[in-house]
C-alpha positions in Angstrom: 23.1 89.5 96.5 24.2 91.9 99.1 23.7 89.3 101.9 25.5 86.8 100.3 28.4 88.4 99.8 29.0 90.4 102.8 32.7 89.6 103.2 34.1 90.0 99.2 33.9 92.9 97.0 31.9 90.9 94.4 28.6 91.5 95.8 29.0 95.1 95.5 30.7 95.4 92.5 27.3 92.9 90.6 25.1 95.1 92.5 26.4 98.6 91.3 26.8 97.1 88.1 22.9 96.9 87.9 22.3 99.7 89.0 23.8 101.4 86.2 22.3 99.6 83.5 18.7 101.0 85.1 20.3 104.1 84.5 20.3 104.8 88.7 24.0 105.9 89.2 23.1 107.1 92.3 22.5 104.4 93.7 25.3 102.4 92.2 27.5 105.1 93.7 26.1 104.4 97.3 26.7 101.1 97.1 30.3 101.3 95.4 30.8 103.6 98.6 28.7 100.8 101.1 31.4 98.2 99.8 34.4 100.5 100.2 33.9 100.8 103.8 33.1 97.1 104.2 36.0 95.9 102.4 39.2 98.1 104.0 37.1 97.6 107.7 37.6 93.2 106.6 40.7 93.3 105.1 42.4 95.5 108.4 40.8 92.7 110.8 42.2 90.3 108.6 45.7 91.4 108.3 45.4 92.4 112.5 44.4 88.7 112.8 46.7 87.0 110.2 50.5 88.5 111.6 49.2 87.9 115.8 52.6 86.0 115.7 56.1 85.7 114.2 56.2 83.2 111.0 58.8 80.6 111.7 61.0 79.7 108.8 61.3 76.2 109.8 57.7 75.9 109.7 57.2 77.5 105.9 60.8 75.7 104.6 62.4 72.3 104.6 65.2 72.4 106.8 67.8 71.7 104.6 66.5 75.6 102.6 66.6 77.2 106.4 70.5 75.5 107.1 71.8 77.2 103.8 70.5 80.2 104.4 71.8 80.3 108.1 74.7 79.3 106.5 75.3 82.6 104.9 75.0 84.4 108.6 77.8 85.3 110.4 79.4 82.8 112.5 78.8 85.3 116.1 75.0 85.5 114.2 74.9 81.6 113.7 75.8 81.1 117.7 72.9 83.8 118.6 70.2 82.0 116.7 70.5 78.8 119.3 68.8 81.1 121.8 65.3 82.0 119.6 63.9 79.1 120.1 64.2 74.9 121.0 63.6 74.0 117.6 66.6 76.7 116.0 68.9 75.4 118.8 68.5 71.8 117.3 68.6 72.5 113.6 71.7 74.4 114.1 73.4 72.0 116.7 72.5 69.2 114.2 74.1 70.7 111.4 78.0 70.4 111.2 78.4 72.8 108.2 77.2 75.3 110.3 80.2 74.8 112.7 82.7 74.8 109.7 84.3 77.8 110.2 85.1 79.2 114.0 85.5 83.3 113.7 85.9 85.0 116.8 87.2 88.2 115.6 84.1 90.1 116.1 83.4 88.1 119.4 84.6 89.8 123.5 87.7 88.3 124.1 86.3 87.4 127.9 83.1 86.0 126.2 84.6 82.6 124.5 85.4 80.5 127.4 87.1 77.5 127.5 83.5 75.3 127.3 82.3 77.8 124.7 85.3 77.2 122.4 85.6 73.1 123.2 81.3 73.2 122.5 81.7 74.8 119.4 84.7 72.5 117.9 82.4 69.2 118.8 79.6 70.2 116.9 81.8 70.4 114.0 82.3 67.1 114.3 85.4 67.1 111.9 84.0 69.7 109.1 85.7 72.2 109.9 87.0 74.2 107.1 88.4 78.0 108.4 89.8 79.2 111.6 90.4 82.2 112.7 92.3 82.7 116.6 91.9 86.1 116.9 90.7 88.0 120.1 90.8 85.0 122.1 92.0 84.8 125.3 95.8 82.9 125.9 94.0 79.9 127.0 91.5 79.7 124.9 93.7 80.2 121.9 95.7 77.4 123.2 93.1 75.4 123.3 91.8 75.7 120.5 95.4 74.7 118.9 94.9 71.7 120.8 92.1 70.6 119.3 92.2 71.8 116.0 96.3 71.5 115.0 96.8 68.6 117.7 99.0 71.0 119.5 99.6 71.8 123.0 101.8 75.3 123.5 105.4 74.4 125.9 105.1 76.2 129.4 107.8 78.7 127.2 105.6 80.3 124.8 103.0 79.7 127.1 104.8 82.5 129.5 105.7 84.4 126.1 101.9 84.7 125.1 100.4 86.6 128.6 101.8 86.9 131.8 98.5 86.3 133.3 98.6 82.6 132.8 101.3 81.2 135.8 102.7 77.7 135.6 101.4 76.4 138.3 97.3 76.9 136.8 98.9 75.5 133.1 98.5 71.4 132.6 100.6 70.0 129.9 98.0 67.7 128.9 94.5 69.6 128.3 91.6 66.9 129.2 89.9 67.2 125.4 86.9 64.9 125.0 86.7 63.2 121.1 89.3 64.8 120.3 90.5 62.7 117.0 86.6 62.7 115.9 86.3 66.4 116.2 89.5 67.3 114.6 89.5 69.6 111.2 89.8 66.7 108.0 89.5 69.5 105.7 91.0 72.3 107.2 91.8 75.1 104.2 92.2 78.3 106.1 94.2 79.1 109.0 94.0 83.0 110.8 96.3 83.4 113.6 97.1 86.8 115.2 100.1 87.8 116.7 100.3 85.6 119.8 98.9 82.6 118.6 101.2 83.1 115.7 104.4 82.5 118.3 103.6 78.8 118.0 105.6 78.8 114.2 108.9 80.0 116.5 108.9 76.8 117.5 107.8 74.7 114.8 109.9 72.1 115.2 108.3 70.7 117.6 104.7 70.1 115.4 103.6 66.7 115.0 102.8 64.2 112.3 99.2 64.7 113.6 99.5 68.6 113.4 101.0 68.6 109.6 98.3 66.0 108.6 95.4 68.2 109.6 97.5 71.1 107.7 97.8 69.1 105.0 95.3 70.7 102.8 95.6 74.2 104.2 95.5 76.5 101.1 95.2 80.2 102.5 97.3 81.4 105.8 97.1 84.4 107.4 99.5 85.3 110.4 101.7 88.5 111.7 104.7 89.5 109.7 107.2 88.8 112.8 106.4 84.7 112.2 107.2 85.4 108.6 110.7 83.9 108.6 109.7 80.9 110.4 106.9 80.3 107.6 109.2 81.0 104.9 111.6 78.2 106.6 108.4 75.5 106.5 107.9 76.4 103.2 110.8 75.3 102.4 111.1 72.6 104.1 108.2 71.1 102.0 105.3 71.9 104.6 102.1 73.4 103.1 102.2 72.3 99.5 98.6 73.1 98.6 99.2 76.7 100.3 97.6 79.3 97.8 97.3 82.5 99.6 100.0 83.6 102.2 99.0 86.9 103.6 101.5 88.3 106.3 100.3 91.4 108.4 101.2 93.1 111.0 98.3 94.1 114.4 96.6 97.2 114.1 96.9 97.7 117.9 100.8 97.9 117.7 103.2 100.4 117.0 106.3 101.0 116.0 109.5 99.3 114.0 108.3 95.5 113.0 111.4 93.6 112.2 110.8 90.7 110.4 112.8 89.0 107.2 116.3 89.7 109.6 118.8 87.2 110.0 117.5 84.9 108.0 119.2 83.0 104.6 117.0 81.8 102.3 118.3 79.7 100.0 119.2 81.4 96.5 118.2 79.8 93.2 122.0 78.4 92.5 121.5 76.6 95.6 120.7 72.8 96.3 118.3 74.0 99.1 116.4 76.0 96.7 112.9 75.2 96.1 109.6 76.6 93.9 106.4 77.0 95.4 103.8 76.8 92.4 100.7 76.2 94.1 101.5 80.0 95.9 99.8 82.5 93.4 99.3 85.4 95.8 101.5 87.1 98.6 100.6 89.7 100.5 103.0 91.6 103.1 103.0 94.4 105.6 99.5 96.5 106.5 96.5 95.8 108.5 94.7 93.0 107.4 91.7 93.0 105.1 88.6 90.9 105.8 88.8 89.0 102.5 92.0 86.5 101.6 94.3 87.5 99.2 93.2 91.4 99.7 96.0 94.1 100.6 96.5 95.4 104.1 95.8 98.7 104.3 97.7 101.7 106.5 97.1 102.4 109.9 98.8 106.0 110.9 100.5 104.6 113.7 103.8 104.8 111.7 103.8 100.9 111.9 106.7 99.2 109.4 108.2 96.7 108.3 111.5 96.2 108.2 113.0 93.8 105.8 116.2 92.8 104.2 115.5 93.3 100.8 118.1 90.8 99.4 116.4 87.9 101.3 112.6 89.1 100.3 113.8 88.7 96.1 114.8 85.5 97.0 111.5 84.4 98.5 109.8 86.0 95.5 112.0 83.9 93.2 110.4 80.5 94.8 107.0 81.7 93.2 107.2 81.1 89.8 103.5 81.4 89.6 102.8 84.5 91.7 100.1 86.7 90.0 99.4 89.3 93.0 102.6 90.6 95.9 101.6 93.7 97.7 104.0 95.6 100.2 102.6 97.7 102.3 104.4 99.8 105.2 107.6 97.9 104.3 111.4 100.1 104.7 113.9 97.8 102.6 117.0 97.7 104.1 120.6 97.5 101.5 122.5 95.1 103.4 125.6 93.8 101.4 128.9 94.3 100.7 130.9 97.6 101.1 129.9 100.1 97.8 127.9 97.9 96.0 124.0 98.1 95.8 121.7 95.7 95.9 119.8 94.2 92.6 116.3 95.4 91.5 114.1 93.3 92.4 113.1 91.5 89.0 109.9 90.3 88.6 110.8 88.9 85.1 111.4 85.7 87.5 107.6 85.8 88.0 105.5 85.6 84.6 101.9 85.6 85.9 101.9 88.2 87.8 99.2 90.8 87.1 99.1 92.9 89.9 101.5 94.8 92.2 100.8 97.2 95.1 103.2 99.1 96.8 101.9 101.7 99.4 103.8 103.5 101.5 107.0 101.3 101.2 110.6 102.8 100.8 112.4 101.4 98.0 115.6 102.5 96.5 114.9 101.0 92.9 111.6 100.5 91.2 111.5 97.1 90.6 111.4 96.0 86.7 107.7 94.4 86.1 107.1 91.3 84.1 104.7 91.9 80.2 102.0 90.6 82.0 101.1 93.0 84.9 97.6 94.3 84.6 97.6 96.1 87.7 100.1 98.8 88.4 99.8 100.6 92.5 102.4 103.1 93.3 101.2 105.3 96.5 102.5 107.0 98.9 106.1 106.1 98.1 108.8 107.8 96.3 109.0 105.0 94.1 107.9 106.3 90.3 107.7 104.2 87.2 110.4 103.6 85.0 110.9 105.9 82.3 112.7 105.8 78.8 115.2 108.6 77.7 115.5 109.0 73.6 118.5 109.6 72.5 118.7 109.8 68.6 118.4 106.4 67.6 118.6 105.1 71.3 116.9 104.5 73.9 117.9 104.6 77.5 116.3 104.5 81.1 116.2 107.9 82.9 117.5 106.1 86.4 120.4 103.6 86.2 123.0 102.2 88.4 126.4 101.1 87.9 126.9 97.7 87.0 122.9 97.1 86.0 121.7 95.6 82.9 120.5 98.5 80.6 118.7 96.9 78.1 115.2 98.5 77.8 112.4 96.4 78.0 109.9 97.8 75.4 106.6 95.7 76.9 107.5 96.3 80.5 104.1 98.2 80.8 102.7 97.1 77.9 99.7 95.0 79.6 98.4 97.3 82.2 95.1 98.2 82.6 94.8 100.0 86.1 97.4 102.3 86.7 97.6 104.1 90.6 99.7 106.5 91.1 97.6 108.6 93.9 100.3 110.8 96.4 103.2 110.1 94.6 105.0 113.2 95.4 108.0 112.2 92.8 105.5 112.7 90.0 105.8 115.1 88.0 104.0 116.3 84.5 107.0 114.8 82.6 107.0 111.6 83.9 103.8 111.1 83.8 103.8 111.5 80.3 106.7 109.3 79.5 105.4 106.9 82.1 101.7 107.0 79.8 104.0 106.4 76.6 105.5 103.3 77.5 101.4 102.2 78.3 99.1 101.0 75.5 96.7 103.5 75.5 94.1 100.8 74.1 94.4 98.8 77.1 95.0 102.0 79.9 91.2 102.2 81.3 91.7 103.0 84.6 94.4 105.9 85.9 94.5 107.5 89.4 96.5 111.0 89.9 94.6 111.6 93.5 96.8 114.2 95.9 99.9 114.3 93.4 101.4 118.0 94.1 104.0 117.4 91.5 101.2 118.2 88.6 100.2 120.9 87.0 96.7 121.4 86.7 96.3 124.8 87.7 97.2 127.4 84.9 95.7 127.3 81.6 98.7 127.1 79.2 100.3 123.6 81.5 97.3 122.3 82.8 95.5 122.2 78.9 99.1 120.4 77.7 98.4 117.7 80.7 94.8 116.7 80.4 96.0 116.7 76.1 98.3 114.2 76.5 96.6 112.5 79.2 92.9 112.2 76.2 95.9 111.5 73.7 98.2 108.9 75.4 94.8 107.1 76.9 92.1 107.6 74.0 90.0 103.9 75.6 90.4 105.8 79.7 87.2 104.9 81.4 88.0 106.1 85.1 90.0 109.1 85.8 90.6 110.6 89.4 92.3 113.5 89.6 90.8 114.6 93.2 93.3 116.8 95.6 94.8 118.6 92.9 94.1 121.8 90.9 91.8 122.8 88.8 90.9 120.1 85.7 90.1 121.2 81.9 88.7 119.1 79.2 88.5 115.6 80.0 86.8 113.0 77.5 86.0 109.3 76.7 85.1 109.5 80.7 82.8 107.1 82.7 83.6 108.1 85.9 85.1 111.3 87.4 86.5 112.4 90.6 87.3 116.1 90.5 86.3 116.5 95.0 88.4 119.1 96.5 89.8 121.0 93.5 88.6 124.2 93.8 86.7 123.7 90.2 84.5 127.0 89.7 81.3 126.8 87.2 83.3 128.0 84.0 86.1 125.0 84.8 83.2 122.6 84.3 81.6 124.6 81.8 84.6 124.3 79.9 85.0 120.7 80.6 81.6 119.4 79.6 81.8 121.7 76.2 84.7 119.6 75.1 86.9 123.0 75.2 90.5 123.3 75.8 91.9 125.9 78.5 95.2 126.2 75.7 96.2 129.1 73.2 93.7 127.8 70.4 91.2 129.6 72.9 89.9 132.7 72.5 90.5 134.8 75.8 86.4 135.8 76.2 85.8 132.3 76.9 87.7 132.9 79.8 85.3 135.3 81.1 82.5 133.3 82.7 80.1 136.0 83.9 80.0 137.3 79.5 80.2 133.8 78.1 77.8 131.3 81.0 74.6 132.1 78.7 76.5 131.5 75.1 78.5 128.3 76.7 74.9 127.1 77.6 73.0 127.4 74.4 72.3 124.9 72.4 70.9 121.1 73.1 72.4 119.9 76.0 72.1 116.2 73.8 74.6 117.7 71.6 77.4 118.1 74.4 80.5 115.4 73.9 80.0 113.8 77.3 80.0 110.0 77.6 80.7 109.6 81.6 77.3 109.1 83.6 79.1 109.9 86.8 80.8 113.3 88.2 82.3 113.2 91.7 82.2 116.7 93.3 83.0 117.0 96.7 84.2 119.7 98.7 83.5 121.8 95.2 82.3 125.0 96.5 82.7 126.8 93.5 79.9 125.1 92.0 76.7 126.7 92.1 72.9 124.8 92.7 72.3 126.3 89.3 75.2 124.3 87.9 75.0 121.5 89.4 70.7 121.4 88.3 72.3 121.9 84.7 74.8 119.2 84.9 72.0 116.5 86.5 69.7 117.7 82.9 72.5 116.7 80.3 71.9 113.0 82.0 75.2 113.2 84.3 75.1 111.6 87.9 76.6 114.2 90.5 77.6 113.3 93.6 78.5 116.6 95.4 79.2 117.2 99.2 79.6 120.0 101.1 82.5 120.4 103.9 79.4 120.8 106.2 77.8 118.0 105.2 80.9 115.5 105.2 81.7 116.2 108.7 
């Protein structure tokens, strides 16, 4: 039996088996022990012998499995894979969809050369979907507008785009080979950095050909300083599918961007006026994000904006059906006649929005949100919501100017959910509270008071009448981040907490996670944490109030390990950080 099962277990396993029903267990041992060693010693030479070489995918999977998942890669990854083998090189260069969107963002700008870039557009063969001409070199950027919008650059913005490129090395006509039969038919996203973008200055000289192929574009991405020139296509009935219009500025630059200046676009009592319904999201000003329709975000390089304000309402009155506008690094200027200000900027005129984000942008006037905003994002500006004065039987708001309509609209925050108000250095404890009242506390889930000196969390008596109102005004809150600012007291109904950098000492969370208010309905020994820690930790930790499974505590040094053990045994997540550990 042995003999004839040298190379599986089964032998052994029969053998010692019979050996224990004669009662000889040790013997069965030995040979349990014999098979052991025979076993591991065949399975290692197997598994040495079985992985001697790299398993091919396009040997194990159809190709058509092995193209969708190469299809997931990163285009840079995608161009890499041609060089593992013969037969990689000839799936991929078989397979247009692979070739369907041409991203050179992550690419060196000396590596795409003219031959790479005209290659990679012919194996397309027509599919391709999204562009992006970024980090190219003049010519190749050129090119590639050749062949993908039909466009050849004039010698002029040729000589605006680099100085490198001279005249006399510059042919009007670019030799392309198939060009109509590699051309985009489907083209639906468009990326163009700053110099590329200089080809909109002079849009009026784009073909047929080039608005054909643009045809179906539906998200366009280009530097806030071609922003009027798009604004003046879009008008003129260009880009009618366009969906997502994001309008950034380069992260290399800095300094003053003037953009939306001497400019008229046409108001809505005009006959030039036209809506843009397909438009549902507009972002302006920042650094741009890697996914479409994202916000920009800031640099520190003191980079802005500058726009006319007057002209940018107008713009936003052409989308009736804008449901996301960011601003981002944007100074409003209030152009207009002698004494007279300029309007609020009403978003009444849009009725789908549901979020607005406004970072680091000086306005004069919040502007008046529409019922169905969801989304509220008000940072780093001195902007602060709108807030509503009783007066007896009326009602007023707290900030008005002469001549502007003061009719209170009672739903104006009725419908948010997410509310950011992080370094807002406007805000203070009474505004916040008014600002929470005109909220529906049954819809509030989400409220962020990150870095906001103007509240009071630090003394008992104030900060216990904040966090109060704060539980009371928002009983459904799910997310609260209250990090950069004083110490905290009891906070409930929580999912998730960010309490990093507040100085918080063990009775502050003690006294949080007890469900205990720092206010006057608490006796003073409670105070006391060296006296009160063992009484404040009696009892079954099961029994505390605490729904929120996550606490975020860096920077906390305060906290002791024994704390922080206790905290982790009541079933909350910490997350806690030291400074040395950050850095």
């Amino acid at each position: 039996m042995e003999s004839e099962y040298k190379t599986s277990s089964v032998g052994y396993l029969l053998a010692g088996k019979i050996y224990q029903l004669l009662n000889n267990d040790a013997e069965a041992a030995n040979i349990y022990g014999t098979g052991l060693r025979m076993v591991s010693e065949i399975q290692k030479s197997r598994a040495q012998s079985g992985h001697g070489g790299v398993r091919d995918p396009l040997q194990k999977l159809p190709p058509e499995v092995v193209e969708l998942i190469f299809g997931y890669m990163p285009f840079r990854q995608v161009v890499q894979l041609q060089r593992v083998c013969t037969s990689w090189k000839v799936l991929i260069e078989g397979s247009p969809s692979l070739w369907s969107s041409l991203d050179f963002r992550t690419c060196k700008k000396e590596s795409v050369t003219p031959e790479i870039l005209q290659s990679c557009i012919s194996k397309s063969r027509g599919s391709i979907k999204r562009v992006y001409l970024s980090n190219l070199t003049p010519l190749c950027s050129a090119l590639c507008l050749g062949i993908v919008l039909g466009h050849n650059l004039p010698l002029d913005i040729v000589d605006r785009i680099s100085v490198d490129i001279q005249s006399s090395s510059w042919a009007l006509d670019i030799p392309f080979t198939n060009t109509n039969s590699d051309a985009p038919r489907q083209l639906n996203y468009l990326y163009l950095d700053q110099r590329v973008g200089l080809v909109f200055n002079n849009w009026t000289t784009l073909g047929d050909d080039t608005w054909s192929r643009m045809s179906q574009l539906t998200v366009l991405r280009a530097h806030a300083k071609v922003f009027p020139d798009i604004v003046e296509i879009l008008c003129r009935g260009y880009l009618r599918r366009l969906n997502i219009l994001d309008c950034y500025y380069d992260p290399k630059e800095s300094g003053r961007c003037r953009s939306i200046y001497n400019i008229s676009i046409p108001t809505p009592d005009s006959p030039d006026f036209r809506t843009l319904p397909q438009l549902e999201i507009f972002n302006f000003g920042g650094i741009a994000a890697e996914p479409a329709g994202k916000h920009g975000g800031v640099n520190g390089k003191g980079v802005s904006v500058y726009v006319d304000h007057r002209e940018l309402d107008n713009f936003l009155r052409m989308l009736p059906n804008l449901r996301k506008f960011s601003c981002i690094d944007v100074h409003t200027s209030s152009r207009g006649p002698e004494g007279h200000y300029f309007e609020r900027t009403d978003f009444r005129h849009n009725p789908a929005l549901e979020e607005l984000v406004i970072i680091g942008t000086w306005l004069e006037r919040m502007p008046t949100l529409s019922s169905s905003c969801k989304k509220l994002t008000l940072s780093h500006t001195s902007c602060t919501p709108r807030t509503v004065i009783h007066g007896g039987s009326e009602m007023r708001y707290d900030s008005s100017f002469l001549g502007e309509d003061s009719t209170v609209l009672l739903d104006e925050y009725s419908s948010i959910e997410d509310l950011d108000l992080s370094s807002c250095e406007m805000l203070i404890d009474s505004k916040l509270i008014a600002t929470l009242a005109r909220c529906d506390g049954s819809r509030l889930t989400s409220l962020n008071l990150a870095n906001c000196p103007g509240l009071f969390f630090s003394t008992p008596i104030f900060g216990a009448v904040l966090m109060t109102r704060i539980v009371q005004s928002c009983p459904f809150l799910r997310k609260l981040n209250v990090s950069e600012n004083s110490s905290i007291s009891k906070l409930r109904y929580l999912e998730y907490l960010d309490i990093s950098c507040t100085g918080v000492h063990n009775l502050g969370v003690l006294v949080l996670l007890k469900g205990l208010f720092l206010g006057d309905s608490v006796e003073k020994d409670y105070l006391r944490e060296d006296s009160n820690r063992a009484l404040l930790l009696d009892g079954d930790p099961k029994a505390y109030p605490v729904v929120f499974n996550r606490l975020i505590a860096n920077g906390c040094h305060g906290l002791s390990d024994d704390m922080c053990w206790w905290i982790e045994s009541i079933g909350v997540r910490l997350e806690r950080k030291r400074k040395r550990e950050e850095t």
